[in-house]
C-alpha positions in Angstrom: 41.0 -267.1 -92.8 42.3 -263.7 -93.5 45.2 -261.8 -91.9 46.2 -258.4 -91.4 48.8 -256.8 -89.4 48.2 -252.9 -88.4 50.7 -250.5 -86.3 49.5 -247.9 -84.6 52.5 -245.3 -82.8 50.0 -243.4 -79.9 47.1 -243.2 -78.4 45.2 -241.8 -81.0 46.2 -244.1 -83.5 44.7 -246.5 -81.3 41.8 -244.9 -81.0 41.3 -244.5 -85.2 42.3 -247.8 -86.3 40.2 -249.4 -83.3 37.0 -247.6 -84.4 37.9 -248.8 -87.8 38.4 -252.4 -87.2 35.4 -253.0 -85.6 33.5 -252.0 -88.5 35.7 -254.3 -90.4 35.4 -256.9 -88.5 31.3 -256.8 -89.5 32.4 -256.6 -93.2 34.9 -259.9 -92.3 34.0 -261.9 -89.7 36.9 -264.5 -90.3 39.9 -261.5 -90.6 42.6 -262.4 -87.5 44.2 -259.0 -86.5 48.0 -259.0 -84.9 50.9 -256.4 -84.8 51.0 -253.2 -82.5 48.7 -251.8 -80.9 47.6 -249.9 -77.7 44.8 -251.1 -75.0 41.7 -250.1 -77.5 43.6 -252.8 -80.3 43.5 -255.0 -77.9 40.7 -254.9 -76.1 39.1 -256.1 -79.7 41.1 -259.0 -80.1 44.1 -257.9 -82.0 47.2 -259.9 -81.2 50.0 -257.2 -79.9 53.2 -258.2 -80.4 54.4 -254.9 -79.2 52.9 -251.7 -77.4 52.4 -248.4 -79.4 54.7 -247.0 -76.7 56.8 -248.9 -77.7 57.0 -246.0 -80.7 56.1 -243.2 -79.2 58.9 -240.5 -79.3 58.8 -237.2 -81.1 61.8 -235.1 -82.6 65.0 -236.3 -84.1 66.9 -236.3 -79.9 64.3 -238.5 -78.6 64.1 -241.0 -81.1 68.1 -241.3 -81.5 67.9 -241.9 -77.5 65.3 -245.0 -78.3 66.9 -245.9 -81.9 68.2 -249.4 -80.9 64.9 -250.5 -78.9 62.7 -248.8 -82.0 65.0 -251.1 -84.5 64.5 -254.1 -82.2 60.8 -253.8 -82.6 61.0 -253.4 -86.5 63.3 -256.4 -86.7 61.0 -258.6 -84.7 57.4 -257.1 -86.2 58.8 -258.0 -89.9 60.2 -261.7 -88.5 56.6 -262.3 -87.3 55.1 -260.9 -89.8 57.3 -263.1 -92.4 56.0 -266.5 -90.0 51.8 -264.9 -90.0 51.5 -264.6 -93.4 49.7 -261.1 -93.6 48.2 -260.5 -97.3 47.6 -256.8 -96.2 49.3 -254.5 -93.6 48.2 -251.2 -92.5 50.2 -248.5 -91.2 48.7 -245.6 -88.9 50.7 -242.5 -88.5 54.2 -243.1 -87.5 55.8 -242.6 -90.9 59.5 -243.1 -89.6 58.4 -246.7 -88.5 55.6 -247.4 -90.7 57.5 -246.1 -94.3 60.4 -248.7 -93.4 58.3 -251.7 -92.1 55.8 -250.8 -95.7 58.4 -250.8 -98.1 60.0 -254.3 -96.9 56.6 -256.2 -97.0 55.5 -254.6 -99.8 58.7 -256.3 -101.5 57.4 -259.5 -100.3 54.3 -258.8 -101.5 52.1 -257.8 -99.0 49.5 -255.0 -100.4 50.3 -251.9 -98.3 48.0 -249.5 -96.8 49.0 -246.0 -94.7 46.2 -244.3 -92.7 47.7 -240.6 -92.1 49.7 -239.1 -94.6 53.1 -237.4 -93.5 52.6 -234.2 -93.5 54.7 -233.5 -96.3 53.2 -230.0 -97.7 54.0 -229.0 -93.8 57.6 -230.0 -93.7 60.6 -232.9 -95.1 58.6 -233.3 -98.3 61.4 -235.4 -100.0 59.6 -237.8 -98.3 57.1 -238.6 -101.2 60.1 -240.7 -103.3 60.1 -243.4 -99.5 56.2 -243.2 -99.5 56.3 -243.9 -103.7 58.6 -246.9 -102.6 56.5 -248.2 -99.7 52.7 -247.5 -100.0 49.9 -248.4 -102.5 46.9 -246.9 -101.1 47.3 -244.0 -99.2 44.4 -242.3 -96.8 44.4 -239.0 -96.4 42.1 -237.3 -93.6 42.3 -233.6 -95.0 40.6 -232.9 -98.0 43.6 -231.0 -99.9 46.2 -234.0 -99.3 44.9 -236.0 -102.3 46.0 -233.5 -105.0 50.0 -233.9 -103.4 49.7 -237.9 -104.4 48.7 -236.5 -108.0 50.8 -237.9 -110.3 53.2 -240.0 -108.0 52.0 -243.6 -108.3 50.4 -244.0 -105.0 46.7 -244.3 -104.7 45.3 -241.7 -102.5 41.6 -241.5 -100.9 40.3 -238.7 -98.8 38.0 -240.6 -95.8 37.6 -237.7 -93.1 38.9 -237.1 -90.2 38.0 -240.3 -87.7 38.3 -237.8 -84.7 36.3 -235.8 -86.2 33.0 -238.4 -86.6 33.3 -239.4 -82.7 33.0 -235.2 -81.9 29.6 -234.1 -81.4 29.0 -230.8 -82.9 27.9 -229.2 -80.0 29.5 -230.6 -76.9 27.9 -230.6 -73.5 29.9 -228.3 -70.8 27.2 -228.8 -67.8 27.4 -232.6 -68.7 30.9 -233.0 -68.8 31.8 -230.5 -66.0 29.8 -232.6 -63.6 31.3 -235.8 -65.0 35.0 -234.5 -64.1 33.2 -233.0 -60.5 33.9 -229.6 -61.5 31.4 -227.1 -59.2 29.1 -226.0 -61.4 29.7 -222.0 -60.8 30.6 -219.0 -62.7 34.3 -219.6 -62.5 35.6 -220.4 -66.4 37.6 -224.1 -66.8 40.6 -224.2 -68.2 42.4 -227.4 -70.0 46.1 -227.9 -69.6 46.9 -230.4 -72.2 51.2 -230.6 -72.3 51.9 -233.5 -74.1 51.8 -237.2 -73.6 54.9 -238.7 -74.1 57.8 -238.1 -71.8 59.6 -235.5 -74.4 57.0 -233.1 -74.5 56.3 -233.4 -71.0 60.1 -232.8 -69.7 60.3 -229.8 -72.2 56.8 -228.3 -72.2 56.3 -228.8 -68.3 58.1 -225.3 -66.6 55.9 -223.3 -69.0 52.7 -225.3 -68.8 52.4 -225.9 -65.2 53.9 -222.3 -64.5 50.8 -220.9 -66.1 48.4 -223.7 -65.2 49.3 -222.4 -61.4 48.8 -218.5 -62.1 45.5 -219.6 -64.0 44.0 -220.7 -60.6 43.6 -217.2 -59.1 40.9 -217.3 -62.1 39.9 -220.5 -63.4 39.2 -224.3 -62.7 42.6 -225.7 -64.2 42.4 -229.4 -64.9 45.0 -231.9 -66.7 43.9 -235.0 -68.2 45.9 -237.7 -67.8 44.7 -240.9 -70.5 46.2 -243.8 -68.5 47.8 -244.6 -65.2 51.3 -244.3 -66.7 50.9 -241.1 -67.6 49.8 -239.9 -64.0 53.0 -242.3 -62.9 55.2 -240.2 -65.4 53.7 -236.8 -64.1 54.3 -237.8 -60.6 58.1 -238.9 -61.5 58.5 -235.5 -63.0 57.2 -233.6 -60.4 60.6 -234.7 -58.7 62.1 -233.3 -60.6 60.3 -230.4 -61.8 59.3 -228.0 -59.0 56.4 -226.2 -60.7 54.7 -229.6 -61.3 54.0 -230.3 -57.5 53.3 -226.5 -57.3 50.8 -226.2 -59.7 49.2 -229.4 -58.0 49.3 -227.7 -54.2 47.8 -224.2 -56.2 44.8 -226.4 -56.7 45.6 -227.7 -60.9 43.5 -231.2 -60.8 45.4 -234.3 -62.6 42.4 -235.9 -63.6 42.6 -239.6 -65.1 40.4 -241.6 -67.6 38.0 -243.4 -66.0 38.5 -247.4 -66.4 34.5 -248.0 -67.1 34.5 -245.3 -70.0 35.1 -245.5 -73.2 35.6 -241.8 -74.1 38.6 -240.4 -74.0 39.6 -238.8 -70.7 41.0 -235.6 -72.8 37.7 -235.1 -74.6 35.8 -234.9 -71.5 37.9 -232.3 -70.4 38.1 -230.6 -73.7 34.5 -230.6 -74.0 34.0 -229.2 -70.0 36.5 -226.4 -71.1 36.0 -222.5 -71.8 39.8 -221.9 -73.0 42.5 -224.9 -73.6 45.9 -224.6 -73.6 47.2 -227.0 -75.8 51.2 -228.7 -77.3 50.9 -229.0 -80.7 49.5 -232.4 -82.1 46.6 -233.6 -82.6 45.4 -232.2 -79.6 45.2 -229.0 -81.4 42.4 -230.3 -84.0 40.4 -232.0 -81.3 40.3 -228.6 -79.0 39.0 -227.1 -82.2 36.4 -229.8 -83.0 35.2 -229.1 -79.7 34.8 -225.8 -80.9 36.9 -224.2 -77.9 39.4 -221.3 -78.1 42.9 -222.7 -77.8 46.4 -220.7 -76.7 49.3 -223.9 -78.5 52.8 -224.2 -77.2 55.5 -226.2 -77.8 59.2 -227.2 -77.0 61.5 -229.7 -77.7 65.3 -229.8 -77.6 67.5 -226.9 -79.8 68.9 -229.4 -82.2 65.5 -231.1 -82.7 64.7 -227.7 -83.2 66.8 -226.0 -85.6 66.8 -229.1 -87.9 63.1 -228.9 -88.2 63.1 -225.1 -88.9 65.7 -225.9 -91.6 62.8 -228.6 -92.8 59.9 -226.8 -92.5 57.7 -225.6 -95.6 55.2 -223.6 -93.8 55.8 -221.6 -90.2 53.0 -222.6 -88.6 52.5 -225.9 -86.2 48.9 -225.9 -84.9 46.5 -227.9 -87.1 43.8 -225.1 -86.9 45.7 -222.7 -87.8 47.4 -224.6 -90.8 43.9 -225.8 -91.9 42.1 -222.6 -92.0 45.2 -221.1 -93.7 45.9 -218.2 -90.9 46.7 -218.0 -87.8 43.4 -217.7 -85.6 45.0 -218.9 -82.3 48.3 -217.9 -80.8 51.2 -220.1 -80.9 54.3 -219.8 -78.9 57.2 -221.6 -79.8 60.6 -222.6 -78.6 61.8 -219.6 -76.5 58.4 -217.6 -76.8 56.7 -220.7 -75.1 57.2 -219.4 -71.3 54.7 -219.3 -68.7 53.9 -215.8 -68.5 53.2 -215.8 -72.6 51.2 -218.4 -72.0 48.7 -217.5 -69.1 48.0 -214.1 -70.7 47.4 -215.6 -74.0 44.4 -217.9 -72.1 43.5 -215.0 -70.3 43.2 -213.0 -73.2 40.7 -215.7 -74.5 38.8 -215.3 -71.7 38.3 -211.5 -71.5 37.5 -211.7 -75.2 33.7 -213.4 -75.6 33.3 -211.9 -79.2 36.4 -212.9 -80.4 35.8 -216.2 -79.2 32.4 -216.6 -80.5 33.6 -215.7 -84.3 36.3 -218.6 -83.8 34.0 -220.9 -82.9 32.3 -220.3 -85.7 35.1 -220.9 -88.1 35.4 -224.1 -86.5 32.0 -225.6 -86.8 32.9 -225.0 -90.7 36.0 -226.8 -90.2 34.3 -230.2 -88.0 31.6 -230.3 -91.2 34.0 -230.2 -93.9 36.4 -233.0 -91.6 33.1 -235.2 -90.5 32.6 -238.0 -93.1 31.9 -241.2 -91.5 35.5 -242.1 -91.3 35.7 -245.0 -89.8 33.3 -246.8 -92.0 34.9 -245.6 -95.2 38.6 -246.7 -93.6 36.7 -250.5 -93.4 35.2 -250.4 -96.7 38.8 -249.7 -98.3 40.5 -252.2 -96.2 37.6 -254.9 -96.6 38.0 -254.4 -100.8 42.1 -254.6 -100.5 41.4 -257.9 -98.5 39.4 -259.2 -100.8 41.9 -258.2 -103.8 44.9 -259.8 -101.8 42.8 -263.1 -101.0 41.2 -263.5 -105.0 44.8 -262.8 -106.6 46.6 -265.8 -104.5 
């Protein structure tokens, strides 16, 4: 029998690794999967000890409000870790949890792999001496973050972008406008995406749902909501923030993911879109891989906000524009993210055809260069470090 323990910190962590270990599950039929996970993990038999929620925070304020319950969870994970016996452990995203939790098993000697380098050449990139200290294979899902591992002791791999494989390259809008109900008329859609944890969502929501409810007088405006906790969090909120119930009365649909689907409640609203407006995050590269124009916006608290500025290496925050190396879609940070910016930014989009149409080119470029079979090559590398942990016992 073979073990290995995985963390995943979101929902698209869960999504990556899940599409991963299924494939490696055909390549090992005996491997036993445990750690933490979200409903995708578990809904293919890993054992989760914890919830990726239980992780999910964003910016230096919101994880010191969670810092005891985060360190809780790492205490525990590396106690049942130490009793399952892992010979390999693989960390997805979450470097602040996963560096930590890598560097004390790798001491016990447990062969370490992180899916999702930090985005060190973007910002804190004294972080390469904890990742020389807790990782030995490192896979990287943009082609030019294998030269930064050059040199530093950690074996790094390129394997694609696993969003990018479960994209098509040219989406169906009729198809996925009559799966969300949409009226099939002239009137453009429009995809407000604010966030998914609670952070983003108490500081992005006065901007976002303040244009969402001007964008009516010209648009279907839908928000897609991935699970039942995040419509139970958007209804809290609305309690509390006045322009949520607003937007809602102004006719902005809160639309759900379906329990018998598999796809991704965001993607089928991403793929029904004309113009998304989007919080930075990954969100940002799977609006582009849908090839749709994109306005990004973003706010968290001052603090969080000036110590990342101090941090930063490049100025931009939107994948798409950090990836194509300009800035092809507006960004509005901080202060400049207010609802008014916003909604002429997306209306701007819409007004503009040609300009959209040349975007949409760049990013086809971009979902080729990102679309390698991920998953499969993510199972390949973790099915040969399996079998190098097991034969050297």
């Amino acid at each position: 029998m073979r073990r290995l323990v995985a963390v995943t910190g979101e929902a698209s962590g869960d999504l990556i690794a899940a599409d991963a270990m299924k494939t490696l599950r055909l390549l090992s039929p005996e491997l036993e999967l445990a750690g933490i996970g979200g409903p995708r993990l578990s809904a293919i038999g890993m054992e989760c000890w914890f919830s990726s929620n239980d992780l999910a925070v964003r910016g230096y304020v919101e994880a010191l409000s969670k810092l005891v319950h985060i360190l809780a969870v790492r205490y525990w994970l590396l106690e049942y870790a130490n009793k399952w016996q892992p010979r390999v452990f693989l960390g997805v995203d979450a470097p602040d949890f996963n560096l930590g939790v890598e560097a004390r098993l790798r001491g016990r000697g447990v062969r370490t792999v992180h899916l999702i380098s930090p985005s060190i050449w973007a910002w804190r990139p004294e972080r390469i001496r904890k990742i020389q200290q807790a990782v030995d294979h490192m896979l990287c899902i943009f082609p030019f973050e294998t030269d930064i591992y050059n040199g530093t002791g950690v074996q790094a791999t390129y394997v694609g972008h696993p969003i990018a494989d479960l994209i098509a390259e040219s989406p169906d809008r009729k198809a996925a406008r009559a799966a969300l109900g949409v009226p099939d008329d002239a009137r453009p859609v429009v995809a407000v995406m604010p966030g998914s944890r609670i952070g983003e969502l108490q500081h992005n929501s006065e901007a976002f749902f303040g244009a969402a409810m001007a964008l009516t007088a010209r648009a279907h405006v839908v928000v897609p909501a991935a699970s039942q906790a995040m419509t139970a969090l958007l209804n809290r909120l609305s309690r509390r923030r006045p322009v949520i119930q607003a937007a809602r009365e102004a006719g902005v649909r809160w639309i759900e993911q379906p329990l018998d689907s598999e796809t991704p409640i965001s993607h089928t609203v991403l793929a029904a879109c004309d113009v998304a407006l989007v919080a930075s995050g990954t969100a940002t590269l799977e609006a582009a891989l849908f090839k749709r124009p994109m306005v990004i916006g973003y706010r968290v608290p001052n603090l969080t906000y000036r110590l990342m500025k101090r941090r930063a290496v490049i100025s931009m925050i939107g994948l798409p524009n950090i990836l194509l190396k300009e800035q092809v879609v507006p960004e509005f940070i901080q202060d400049q993210c207010n609802a008014k910016a916003l909604e002429d930014s997306v209306l701007a989009w819409l007004d503009q055809p040609q300009k959209s149409a040349a975007l949409i080119e760049r990013f086809s470029g971009l979902h080729q260069s990102l679309r390698l079979g991920a998953a499969h090559r993510i199972a390949d590398i973790l099915a040969s470090e399996l079998d190098h942990a097991y034969r050297g016992r």
